[in-house]
N, C-alpha and C positions, 0 to 999 in steps of 0.2 A: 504494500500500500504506500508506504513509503518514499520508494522509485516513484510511481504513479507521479505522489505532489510534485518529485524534484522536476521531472517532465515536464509538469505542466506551467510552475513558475519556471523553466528554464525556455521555452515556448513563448509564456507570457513576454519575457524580455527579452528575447528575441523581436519578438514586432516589435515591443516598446520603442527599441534601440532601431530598429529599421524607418519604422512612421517618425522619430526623429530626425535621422537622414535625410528622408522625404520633406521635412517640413525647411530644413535647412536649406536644401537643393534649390527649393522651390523659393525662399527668400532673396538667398543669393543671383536667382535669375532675373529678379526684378533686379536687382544690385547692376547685373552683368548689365542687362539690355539697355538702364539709362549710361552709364559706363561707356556703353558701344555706340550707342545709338544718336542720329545728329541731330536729330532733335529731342532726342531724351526719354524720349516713350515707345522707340520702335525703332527696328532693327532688322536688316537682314536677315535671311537664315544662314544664309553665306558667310556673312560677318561674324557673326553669333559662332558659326561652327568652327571658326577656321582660326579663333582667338586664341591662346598660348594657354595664355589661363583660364580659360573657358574648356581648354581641352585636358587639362590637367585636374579640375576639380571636381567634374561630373562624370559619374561612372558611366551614365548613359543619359547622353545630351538627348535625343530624341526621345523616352520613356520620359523622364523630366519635362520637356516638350507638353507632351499628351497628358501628362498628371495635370500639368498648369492650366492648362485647356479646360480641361476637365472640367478643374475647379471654378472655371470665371476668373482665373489670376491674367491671363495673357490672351490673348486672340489670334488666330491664321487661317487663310484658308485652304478649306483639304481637314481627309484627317492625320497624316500623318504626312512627315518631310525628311529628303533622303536627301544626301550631299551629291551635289550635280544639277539635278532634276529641278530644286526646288532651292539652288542659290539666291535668286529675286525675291520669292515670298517676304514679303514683310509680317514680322512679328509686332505685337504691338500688347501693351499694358493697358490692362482694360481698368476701367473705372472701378473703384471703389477694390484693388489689388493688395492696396495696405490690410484692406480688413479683412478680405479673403485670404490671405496666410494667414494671418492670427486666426483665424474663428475656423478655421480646417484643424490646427492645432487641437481645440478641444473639444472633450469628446460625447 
C-alpha cells in the first residue's frame, strides 16, 4: 500500500513540476515576442524561430506555440507552424495575455 502512495505523490509532482515549465515557457514567450518583435506585440514565426535564445530555452518552440494558442495568450493563423513553410506568419499577443498566464497558472 505503501509503494501505491509513493506512486502517486511521485506522479503528482511530476505534472506539478511539468505545468510549471509550461507556465514559465509560456510567460517567457510573451517576454521573447515583445523582445523580437518591431512593434512589440508581434512577431515572425521566422524571427521567433531562428533566435539564439529563443532556440536554446524552449524544449519545443512549436508545442509552446499551440499551448499559447490555446490559451488566448498569442494568436496565428493555421493550427500549427513549421520552419520554412510558415517563416511570414505573424505571431501576435493577444489582448488581455498578462492575465491569461497568470489565471492558466491556477487551478
Amino acid at each position: 500500500m505503501l509503494n501505491v502512495t509513493n506512486n502517486a505523490s511521485n506522479s503528482a509532482s511530476l505534472v506539478n513540476n511539468h505545468e510549471k515549465r509550461i507556465e514559465a515557457e509560456l510567460e517567457q514567450l510573451v517576454i521573447d515576442i515583445r523582445r523580437l518583435g518591431p512593434s512589440g506585440d508581434t512577431v515572425s514565426f521566422g524571427e521567433l524561430f531562428d533566435d539564439d535564445d529563443v532556440q536554446n530555452y524552449y524544449e519545443a518552440l512549436v508545442g509552446t506555440l499551440k499551448c499559447a494558442k490555446k490559451r488566448g495568450i498569442i494568436k496565428f493563423k493555421g493550427q500549427m507552424l513549421l520552419k520554412g513553410m510558415h517563416d511570414s506568419v505573424t505571431i501576435s499577443i493577444a489582448d488581455g495575455a498578462e492575465s491569461a498566464t497568470k489565471s492558466s497558472a491556477q487551478p
